[in-house]
N, C-alpha and C positions, 0 to 999 in steps of 0.2 A: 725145394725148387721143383718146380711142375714142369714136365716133360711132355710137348706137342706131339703126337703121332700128325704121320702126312695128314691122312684125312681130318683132324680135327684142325689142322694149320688149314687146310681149304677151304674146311666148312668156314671159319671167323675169317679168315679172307675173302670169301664170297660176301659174308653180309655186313663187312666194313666197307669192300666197294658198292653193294646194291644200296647200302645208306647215301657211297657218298653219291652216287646217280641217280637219285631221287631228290633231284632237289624241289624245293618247296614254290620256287619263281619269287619268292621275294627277294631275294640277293642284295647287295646294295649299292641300289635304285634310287637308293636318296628317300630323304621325308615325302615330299608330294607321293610316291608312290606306295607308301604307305598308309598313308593319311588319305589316298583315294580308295584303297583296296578296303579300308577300316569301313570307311563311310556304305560301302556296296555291303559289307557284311552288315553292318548295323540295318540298311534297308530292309537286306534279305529274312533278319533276324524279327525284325518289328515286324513285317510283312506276313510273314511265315507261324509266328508264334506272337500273337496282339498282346499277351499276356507279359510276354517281357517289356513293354512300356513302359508297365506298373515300376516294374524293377527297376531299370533306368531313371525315371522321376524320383523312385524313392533315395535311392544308392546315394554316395557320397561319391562316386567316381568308378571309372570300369575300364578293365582292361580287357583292349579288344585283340582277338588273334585272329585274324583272319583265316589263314593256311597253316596248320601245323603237318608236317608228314611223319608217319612212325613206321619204321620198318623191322624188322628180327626174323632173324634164321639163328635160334639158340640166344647168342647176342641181339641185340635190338637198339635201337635211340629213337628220337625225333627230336625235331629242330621247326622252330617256326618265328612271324617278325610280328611287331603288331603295335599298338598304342594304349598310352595310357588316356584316358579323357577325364575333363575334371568339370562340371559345366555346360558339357557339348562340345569341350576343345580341347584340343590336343595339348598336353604338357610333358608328357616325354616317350622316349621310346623305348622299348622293352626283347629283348629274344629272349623263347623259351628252348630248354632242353631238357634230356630227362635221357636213363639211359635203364638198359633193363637185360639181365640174364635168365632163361630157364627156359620150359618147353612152349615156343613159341613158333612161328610162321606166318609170314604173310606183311602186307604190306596197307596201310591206308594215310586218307587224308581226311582230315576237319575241322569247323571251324569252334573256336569258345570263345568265351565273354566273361570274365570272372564280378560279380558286380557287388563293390565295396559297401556295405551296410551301414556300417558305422563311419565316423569320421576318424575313429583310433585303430579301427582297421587299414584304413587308405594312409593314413599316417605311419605305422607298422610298417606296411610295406612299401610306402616310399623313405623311408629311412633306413631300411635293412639295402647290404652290400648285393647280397642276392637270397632274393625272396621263395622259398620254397615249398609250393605247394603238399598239405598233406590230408591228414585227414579231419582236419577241423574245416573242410570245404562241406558244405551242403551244395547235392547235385539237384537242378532242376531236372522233373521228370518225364520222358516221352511216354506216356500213359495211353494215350488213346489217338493213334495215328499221328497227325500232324498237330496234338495238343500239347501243350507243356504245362505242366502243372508245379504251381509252388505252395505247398502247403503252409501253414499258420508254423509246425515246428520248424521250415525254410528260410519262411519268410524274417524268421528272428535270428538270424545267424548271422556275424557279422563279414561271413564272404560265402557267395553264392555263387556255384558255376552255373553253365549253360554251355552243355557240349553237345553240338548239330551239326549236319550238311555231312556225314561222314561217307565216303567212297571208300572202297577197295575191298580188299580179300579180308581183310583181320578182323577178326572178333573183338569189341568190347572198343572202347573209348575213355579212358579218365586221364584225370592230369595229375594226381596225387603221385607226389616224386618228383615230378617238374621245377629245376631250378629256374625263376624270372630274374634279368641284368637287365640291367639299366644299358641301353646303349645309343652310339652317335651315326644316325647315317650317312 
């Protein structure tokens, strides 16, 4: 049995509330407001990085997160809403979470795009109960300012992130650990 001293019952107190008052603003708002928040990331993302086009045309389908927020003080999580696209079009709806212990601090938000390679990739994870991101993800890379770069060993992988737009205090960004569900808004 593990024995809390005061101060360590604060500290996981503190950052079990500062997760849960950082909410992310997608709530649920319903599909349209997901399916509008998706479409702005997707602009921002074509717009911002030409080269994920590529990827998009090529991909068998993509899931988009618009908002993820990650917070830890020791403990840590993050929680975000987002969509699956098959097409160009919405076919279901997805929350991500992911939870995280050690020496950590600080607080951010970002958006990613996981972009399915294969059609037995997109299949894999629309048939798993919850889909968890690990280390079979190939990350696109911010190499040279506002460039992203997907190399030839990237480009063959059959799931590629793309994790951008990130704000706040915390170091580092990945989704490896992140469980994706299937959900209803």
């Amino acid at each position: 049995m593990t024995k809390f001293s005061r101060r360590s019952f604060g500290l996981y107190a503190l950052a079990a509330t500062t997760l849960a008052a950082c909410g992310n603003g997608v709530e649920s708002n319903g599909a349209a407001t997901i399916d509008a928040r998706v479409d702005s990331t997707l602009d921002y993302l074509f717009a911002s990085y030409p080269g994920t086009q590529d990827l998009a045309t090529r991909s068998s389908g993509m899931l988009v997160m618009p908002l993820v927020t990650e917070v830890g003080l020791g403990l840590g999580g993050s929680f975000g809403q987002g969509a699956l696209r098959i097409g160009g079009v919405t076919v279901d709806f997805y929350s991500a979470a992911a939870a995280s212990a050690g020496l950590q601090i600080g607080a951010q938000q970002y958006s990613h795009v996981l972009f399915f390679m294969t059609p037995d990739a997109l299949a894999e994870f629309r048939q798993s109960d919850g889909w968890a991101a690990g280390a079979g993800i190939e990350y696109v890379a911010n190499t040279q300012g506002e460039t992203l770069i997907a190399d030839t060993t990237t480009t063959l992988s059959p799931v590629i992130a793309v994790v951008f737009g990130q704000t706040g205090l915390r170091v580092g960004a990945t989704i490896e650990g992140t469980k994706y569900t299937r959900i209803i808004p």
